[in-house]
PAGUTOR-429475 format. One record per residue: residue number from 1; x, y, z of N, C-alpha, C in turn. Coordinates in steps of 0.2 Angstrom, whole numbers. Layout:
(pt NUM,(X,Y,Z),(X,Y,Z),(X,Y,Z))
...
END
This chain:
(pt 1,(-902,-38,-18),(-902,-44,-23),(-897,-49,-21))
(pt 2,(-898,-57,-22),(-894,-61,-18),(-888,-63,-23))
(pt 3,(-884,-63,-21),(-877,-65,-26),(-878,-70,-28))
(pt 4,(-876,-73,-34),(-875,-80,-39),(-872,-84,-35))
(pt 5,(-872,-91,-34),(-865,-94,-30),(-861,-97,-34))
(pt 6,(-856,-98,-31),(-849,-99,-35),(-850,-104,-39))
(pt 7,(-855,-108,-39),(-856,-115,-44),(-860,-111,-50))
(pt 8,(-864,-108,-49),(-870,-104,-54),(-864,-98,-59))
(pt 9,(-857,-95,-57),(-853,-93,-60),(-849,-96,-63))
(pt 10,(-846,-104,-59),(-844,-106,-64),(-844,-110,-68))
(pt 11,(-850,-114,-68),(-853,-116,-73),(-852,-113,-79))
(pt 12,(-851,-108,-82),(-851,-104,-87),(-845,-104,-90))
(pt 13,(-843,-102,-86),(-835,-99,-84),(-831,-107,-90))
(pt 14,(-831,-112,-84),(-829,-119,-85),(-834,-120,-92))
(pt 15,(-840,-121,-96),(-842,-122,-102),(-839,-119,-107))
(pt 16,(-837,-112,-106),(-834,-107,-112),(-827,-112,-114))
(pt 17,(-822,-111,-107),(-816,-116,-111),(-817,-122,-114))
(pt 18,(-822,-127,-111),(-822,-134,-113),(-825,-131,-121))
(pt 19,(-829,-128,-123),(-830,-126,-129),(-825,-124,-132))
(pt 20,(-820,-118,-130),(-814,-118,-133),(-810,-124,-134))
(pt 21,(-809,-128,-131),(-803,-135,-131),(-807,-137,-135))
(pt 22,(-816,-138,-138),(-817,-142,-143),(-815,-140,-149))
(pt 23,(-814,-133,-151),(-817,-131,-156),(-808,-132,-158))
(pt 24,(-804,-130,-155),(-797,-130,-154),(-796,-138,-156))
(pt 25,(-796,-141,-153),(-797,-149,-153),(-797,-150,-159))
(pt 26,(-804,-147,-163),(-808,-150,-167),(-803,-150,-175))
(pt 27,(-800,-142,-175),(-798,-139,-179),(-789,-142,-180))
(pt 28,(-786,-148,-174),(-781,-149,-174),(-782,-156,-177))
(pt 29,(-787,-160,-176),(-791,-166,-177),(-791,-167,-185))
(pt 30,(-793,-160,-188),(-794,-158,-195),(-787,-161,-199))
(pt 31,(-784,-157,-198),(-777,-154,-197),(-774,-160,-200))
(pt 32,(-775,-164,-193),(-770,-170,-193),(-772,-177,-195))
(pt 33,(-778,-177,-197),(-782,-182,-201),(-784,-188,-195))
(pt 34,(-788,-185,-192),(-790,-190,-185),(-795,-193,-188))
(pt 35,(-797,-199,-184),(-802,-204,-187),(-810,-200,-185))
(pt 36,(-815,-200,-187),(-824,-199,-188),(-823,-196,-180))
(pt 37,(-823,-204,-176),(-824,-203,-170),(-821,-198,-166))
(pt 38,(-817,-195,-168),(-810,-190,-162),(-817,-182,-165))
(pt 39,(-819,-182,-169),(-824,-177,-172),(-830,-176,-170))
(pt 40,(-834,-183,-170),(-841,-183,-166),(-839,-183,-158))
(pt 41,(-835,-183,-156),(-832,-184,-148),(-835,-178,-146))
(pt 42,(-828,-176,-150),(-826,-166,-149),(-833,-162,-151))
(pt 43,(-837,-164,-154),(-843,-161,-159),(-849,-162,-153))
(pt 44,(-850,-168,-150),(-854,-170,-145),(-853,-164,-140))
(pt 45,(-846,-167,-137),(-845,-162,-130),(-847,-155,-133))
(pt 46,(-845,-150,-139),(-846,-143,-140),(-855,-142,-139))
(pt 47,(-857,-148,-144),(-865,-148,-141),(-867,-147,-134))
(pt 48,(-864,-150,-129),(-864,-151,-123),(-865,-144,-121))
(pt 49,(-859,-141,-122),(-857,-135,-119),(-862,-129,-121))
(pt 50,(-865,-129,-127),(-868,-123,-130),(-875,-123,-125))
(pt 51,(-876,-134,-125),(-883,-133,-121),(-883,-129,-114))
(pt 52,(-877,-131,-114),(-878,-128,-104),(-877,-119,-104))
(pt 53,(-872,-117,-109),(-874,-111,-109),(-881,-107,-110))
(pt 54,(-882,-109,-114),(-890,-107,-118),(-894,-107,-110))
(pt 55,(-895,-115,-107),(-898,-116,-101),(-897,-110,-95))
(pt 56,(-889,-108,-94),(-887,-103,-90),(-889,-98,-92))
(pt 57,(-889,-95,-96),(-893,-88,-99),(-899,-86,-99))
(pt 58,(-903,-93,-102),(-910,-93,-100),(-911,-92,-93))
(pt 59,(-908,-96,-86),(-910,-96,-82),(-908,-88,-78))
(pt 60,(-904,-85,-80),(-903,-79,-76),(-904,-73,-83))
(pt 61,(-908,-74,-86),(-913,-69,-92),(-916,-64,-87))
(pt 62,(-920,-67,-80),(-925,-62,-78),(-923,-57,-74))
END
């Protein structure tokens, strides 16, 4: 069976944090009464992240 390459691992790897720093982010932003914008930002990128994972999953499901 042929091993993953190092991009196809960390892709993954690199989405989970950038998810964490939003969510983190997102919960500081709360916090400290940041403007709309600083929320759709953080909200956008966690979007981002969730697609590419869902996409990583789907493609190594088989």
């Amino acid at each position: 069976m042929p091993q993953p390459s190092t991009r196809s691992r960390s892709l993954p790897t690199l989405s989970w944090v950038v998810l964490v720093v939003c969510v983190v982010g997102n919960t500081v932003a709360s916090l400290a009464g940041a403007p709309l914008a600083v929320h759709l930002g953080l909200g956008l990128l966690a979007a981002v992240c969730i697609a590419a994972l869902t996409a990583a999953q789907l493609r190594n499901r088989r």
